[in-house]
C-alpha positions in Angstrom: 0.0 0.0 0.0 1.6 3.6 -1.0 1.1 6.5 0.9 -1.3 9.2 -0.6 -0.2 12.5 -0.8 -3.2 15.0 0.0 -5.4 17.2 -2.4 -3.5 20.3 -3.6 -6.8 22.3 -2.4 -5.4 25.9 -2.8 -4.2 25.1 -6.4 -7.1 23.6 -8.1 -7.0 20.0 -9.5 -7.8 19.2 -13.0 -10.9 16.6 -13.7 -7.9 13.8 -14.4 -6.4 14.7 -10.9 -9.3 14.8 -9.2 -10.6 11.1 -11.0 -7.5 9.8 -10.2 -7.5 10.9 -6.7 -11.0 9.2 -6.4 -10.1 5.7 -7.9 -6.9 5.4 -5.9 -8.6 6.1 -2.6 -11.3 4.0 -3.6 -9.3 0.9 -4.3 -7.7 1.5 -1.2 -10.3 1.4 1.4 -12.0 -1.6 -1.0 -14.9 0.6 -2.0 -15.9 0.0 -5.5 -17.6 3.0 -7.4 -20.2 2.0 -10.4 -19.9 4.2 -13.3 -23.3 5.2 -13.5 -22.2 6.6 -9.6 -19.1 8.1 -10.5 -19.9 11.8 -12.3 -22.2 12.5 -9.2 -19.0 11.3 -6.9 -16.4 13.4 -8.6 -18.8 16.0 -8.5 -18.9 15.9 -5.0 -15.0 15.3 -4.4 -15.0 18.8 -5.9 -17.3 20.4 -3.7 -15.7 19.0 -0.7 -12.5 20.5 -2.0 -13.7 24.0 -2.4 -15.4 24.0 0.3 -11.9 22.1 2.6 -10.0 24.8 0.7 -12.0 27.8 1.9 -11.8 26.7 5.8 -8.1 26.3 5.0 -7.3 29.7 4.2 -9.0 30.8 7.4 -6.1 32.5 9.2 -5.3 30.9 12.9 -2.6 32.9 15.4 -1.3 29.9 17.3 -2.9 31.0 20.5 -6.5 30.4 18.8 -7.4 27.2 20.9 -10.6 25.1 19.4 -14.0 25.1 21.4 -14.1 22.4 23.7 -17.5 21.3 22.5 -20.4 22.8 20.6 -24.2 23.1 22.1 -27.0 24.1 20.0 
């Protein structure tokens, strides 16, 4: 088993990048994806990108500590 390198978020993946990225992590956690299944999956591996991306570029100062829990 290789190791995966993560999603170049900031940069933007091209639709063979991001297919790619989608069969390899598929194979390895054993999770086969039909092709009729597929479009709607990349689709959403590039949502989830834009959307990891934007929280990224949120700027922390190391003294920012993370809430301990959330209540509604």
């Amino acid at each position: 088993m290789s190791k995966m390198d993560p999603l170049p978020l900031d940069k933007g993946l091209s639709d063979e990048a991001l297919a790619a990225y989608a069969d390899l992590t598929a194979a390895l956690i054993g999770l086969p994806i039909p092709e009729d299944c597929r479009p709607g999956v990349l689709s959403n591996l590039r949502t989830l990108c834009e959307h990891a991306a934007l929280v990224m570029s949120f700027p922390l100062d190391p003294q920012d500590e993370a809430m301990p829990g959330f209540q509604a």
